[in-house]
C-alpha positions in Angstrom: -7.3 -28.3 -7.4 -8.7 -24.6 -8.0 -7.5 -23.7 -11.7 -3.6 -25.0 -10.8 -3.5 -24.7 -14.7 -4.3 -21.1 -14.7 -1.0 -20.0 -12.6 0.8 -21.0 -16.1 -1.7 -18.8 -18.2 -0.9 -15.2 -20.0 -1.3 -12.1 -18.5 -3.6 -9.1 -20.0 -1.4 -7.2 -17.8 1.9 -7.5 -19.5 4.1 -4.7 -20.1 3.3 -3.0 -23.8 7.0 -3.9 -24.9 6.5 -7.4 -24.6 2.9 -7.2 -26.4 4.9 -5.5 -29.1 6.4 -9.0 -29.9 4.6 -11.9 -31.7 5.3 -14.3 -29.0 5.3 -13.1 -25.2 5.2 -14.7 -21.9 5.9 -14.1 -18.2 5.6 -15.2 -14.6 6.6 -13.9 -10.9 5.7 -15.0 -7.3 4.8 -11.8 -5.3 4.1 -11.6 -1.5 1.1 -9.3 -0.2 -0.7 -7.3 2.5 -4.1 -6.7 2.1 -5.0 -3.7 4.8 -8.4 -3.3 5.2 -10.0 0.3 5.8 -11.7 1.1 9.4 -14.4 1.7 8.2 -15.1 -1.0 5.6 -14.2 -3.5 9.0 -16.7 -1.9 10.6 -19.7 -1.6 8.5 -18.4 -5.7 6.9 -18.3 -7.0 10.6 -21.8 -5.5 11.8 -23.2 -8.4 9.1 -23.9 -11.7 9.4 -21.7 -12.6 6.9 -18.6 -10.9 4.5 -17.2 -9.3 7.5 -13.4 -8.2 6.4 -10.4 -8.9 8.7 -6.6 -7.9 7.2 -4.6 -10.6 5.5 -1.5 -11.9 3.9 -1.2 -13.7 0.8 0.9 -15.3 -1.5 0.2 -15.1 -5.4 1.8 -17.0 -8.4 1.1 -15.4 -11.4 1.7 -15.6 -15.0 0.3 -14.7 -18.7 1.2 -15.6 -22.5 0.0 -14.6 -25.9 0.8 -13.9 -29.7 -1.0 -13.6 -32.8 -3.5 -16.0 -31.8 -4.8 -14.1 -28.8 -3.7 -14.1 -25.0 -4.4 -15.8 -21.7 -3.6 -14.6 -18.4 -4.2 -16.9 -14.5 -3.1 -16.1 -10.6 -3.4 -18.8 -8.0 -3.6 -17.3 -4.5 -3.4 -18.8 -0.7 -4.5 -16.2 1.6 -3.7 -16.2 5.5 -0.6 -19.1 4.6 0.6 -19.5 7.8 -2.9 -20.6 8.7 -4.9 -23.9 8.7 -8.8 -24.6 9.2 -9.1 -24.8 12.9 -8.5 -21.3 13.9 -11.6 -19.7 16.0 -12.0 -16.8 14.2 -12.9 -17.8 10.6 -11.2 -14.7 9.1 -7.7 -16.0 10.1 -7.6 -19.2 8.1 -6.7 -20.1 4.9 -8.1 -19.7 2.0 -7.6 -20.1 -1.9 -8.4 -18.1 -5.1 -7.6 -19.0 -8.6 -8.4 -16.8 -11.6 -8.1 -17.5 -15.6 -8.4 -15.3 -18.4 -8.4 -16.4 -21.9 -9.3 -14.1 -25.3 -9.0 -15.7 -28.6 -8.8 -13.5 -31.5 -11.3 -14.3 -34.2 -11.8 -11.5 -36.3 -10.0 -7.4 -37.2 -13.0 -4.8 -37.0 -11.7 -1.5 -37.7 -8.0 -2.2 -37.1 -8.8 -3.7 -33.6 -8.9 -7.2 -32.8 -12.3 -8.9 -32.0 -11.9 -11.6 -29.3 -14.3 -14.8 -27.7 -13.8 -13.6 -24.0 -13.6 -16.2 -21.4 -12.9 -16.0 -17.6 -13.6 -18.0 -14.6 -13.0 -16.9 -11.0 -12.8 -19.3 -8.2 -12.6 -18.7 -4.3 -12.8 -21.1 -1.3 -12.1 -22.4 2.3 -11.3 -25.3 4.2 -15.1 -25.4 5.4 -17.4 -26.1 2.3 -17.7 -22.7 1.0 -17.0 -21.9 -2.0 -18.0 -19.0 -5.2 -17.0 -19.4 -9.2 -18.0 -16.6 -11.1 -17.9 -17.5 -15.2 -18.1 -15.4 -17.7 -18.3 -15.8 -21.6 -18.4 -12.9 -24.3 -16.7 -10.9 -26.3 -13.6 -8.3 -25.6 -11.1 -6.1 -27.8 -7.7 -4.6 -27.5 -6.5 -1.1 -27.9 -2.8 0.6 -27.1 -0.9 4.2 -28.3 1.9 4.8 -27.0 2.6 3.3 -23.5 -1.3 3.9 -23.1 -3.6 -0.2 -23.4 -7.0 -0.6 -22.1 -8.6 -3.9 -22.7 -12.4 -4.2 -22.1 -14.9 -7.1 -22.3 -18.7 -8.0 -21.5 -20.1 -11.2 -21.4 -23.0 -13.4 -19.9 -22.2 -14.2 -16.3 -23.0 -17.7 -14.4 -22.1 -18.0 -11.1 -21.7 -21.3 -9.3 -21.9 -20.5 -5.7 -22.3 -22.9 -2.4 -25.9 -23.6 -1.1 -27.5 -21.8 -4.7 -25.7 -24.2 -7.0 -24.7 -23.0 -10.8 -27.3 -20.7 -12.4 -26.9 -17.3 -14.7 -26.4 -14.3 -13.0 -26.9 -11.6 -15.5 -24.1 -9.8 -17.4 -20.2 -8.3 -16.9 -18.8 -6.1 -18.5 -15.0 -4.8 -17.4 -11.6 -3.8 -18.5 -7.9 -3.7 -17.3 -5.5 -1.1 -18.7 -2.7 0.4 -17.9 0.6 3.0 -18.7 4.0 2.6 -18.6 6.1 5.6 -17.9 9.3 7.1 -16.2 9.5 9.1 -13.0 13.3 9.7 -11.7 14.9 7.9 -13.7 13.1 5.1 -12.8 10.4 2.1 -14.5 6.8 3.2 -13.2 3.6 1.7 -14.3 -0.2 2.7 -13.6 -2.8 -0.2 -13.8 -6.2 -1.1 -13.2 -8.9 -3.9 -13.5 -12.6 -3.1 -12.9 -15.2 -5.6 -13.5 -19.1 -4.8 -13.1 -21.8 -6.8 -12.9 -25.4 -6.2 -13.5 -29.0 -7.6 -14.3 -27.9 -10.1 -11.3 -30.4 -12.6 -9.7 -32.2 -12.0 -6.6 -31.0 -16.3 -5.7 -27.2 -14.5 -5.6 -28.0 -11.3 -3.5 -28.1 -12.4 0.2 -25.7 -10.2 1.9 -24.5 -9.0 4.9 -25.7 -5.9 6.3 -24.0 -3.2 7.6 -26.5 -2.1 9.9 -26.7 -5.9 10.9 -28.0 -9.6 10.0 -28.3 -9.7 6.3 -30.0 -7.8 3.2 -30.7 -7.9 0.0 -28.0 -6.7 -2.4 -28.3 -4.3 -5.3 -29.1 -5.8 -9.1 -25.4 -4.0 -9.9 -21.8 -4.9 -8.2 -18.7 -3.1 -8.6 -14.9 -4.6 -8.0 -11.9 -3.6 -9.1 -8.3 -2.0 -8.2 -5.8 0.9 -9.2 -2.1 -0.2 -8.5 1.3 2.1 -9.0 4.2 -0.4 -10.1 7.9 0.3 -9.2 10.2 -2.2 -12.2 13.1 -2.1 -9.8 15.0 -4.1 -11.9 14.3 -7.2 -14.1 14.2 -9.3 -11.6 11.8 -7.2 -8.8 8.9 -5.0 -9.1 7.1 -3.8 -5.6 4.2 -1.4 -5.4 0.4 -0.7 -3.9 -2.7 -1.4 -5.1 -6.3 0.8 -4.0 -8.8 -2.0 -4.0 -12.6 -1.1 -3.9 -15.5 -2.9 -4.4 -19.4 -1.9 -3.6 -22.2 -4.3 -3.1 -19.6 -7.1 -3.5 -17.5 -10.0 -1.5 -20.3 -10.8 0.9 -21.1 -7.1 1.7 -23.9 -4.9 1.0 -21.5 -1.8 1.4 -19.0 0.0 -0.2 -15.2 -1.6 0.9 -11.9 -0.6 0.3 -8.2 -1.6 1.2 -4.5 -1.1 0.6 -2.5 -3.5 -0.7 1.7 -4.0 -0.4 3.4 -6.3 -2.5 6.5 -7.4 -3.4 7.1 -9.6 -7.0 9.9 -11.7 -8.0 9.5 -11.6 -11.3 11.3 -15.0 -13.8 
């Protein structure tokens, strides 16, 4: 059920001292607060759909790669303590699942040329469900304790009540930078993914002045996170999530998130 396999896959996050290896892998279990801005409640609730309520969640993640490329997957369950039969639909659980594969095919310029595959997959106890698909192609760059690792492909989205059809283009990247502040392991990340060229059959979305709208042809969704490495064994730290015509919402929408990783 939803990508299990990917919770074993690679990370495109790992640390630049493991990717200096030829072999590297890793996993952790985190726990998380999602804490959604006023105003993105506001203007997500006023819609007939995508409205945004705050959540927990639990996440198992993990990542591996060498010479022949890297793969990285998260499996989430949102709202655990919850089932299906809660009134208000924002309180029960839910599940997300994400994979990320690149295989390295080719050197072009002294930087790797990867097949870029992805597939994202969210659900509910109550039919609904979105899988966003991706295939294209992605490379790899790092100085220092500086890596950024970008990618575009051809999206197809497989979403309930539309069914599986191709939904324009992404194009995205996740980087990141390792550093020391007080003594003490620090790292900056992000992941932004963009979508464009999309099809009107995938832009019914809720409104923040009310009912439901048409979305932009564009999408924006990402997140910027500050890492404490406490030790080997735990890293906490918060994430800035955004997205903009995305997750339901014909609006901008942003959140903190706290978490806490236990990392194997």
């Amino acid at each position: 059920m939803l990508l299990r396999s990917a919770i074993a896959l690679g990370c495109a996050l790992a640390a630049p001292t493991a990717l200096a290896a030829n072999d590297w892998s890793f996993k952790n279990v985190s726990v998380n607060w999602l804490d959604w801005s006023d105003g993105t409640t506001a203007r997500t609730n006023a819609g007939a759909f995508g409205g945004k309520k705050d959540f927990a969640f639990l996440e198992l993640e993990g990542g591996c790669g060498g010479d022949w490329g890297e793969a990285y997957g998260f499996f989430d369950i949102e709202n655990p303590g919850m089932g299906s039969t809660e009134s208000d639909s924002r309180d029960q659980r839910r599940y997300a699942a994400k994979a990320v594969v690149r295989f390295n095919v080719a050197e072009v310029g002294g930087l790797p040329l990867q097949v870029y595959t992805h597939l994202y997959d969210t659900r509910d106890h109550h039919g609904f469900f979105d899988q966003n698909r991706v295939l294209g192609l992605g490379t790899s760059w790092r100085s220092g304790n500086f890596w950024v690792k970008p990618f575009i492909g051809a999206h197809q989205e497989l979403k309930s009540g539309v069914g599986a059809h191709f939904n324009g283009w992404m194009a995205g990247y996740v980087a990141g930078y390792d550093f020391t502040a007080f003594g003490q392991s620090m790292s900056l990340t992000q992941w932004h993914e963009t979508e464009f060229a999309r099809k009107d059959r995938f832009l019914a979305m809720g409104n923040p002045d009310g009912g439901v709208t048409q979305g932009k042809k564009a999408g924006q969704n990402g997140a910027v996170a500050l890492w404490w490495n406490v030790n080997k064994s735990l890293t906490t730290g918060v994430q800035y999530r955004y997205a903009d015509d995305k997750l339901g919402s014909a609006t901008y929408q942003n959140a903190m998130i706290y978490s806490v990783k236990y990392n194997f």
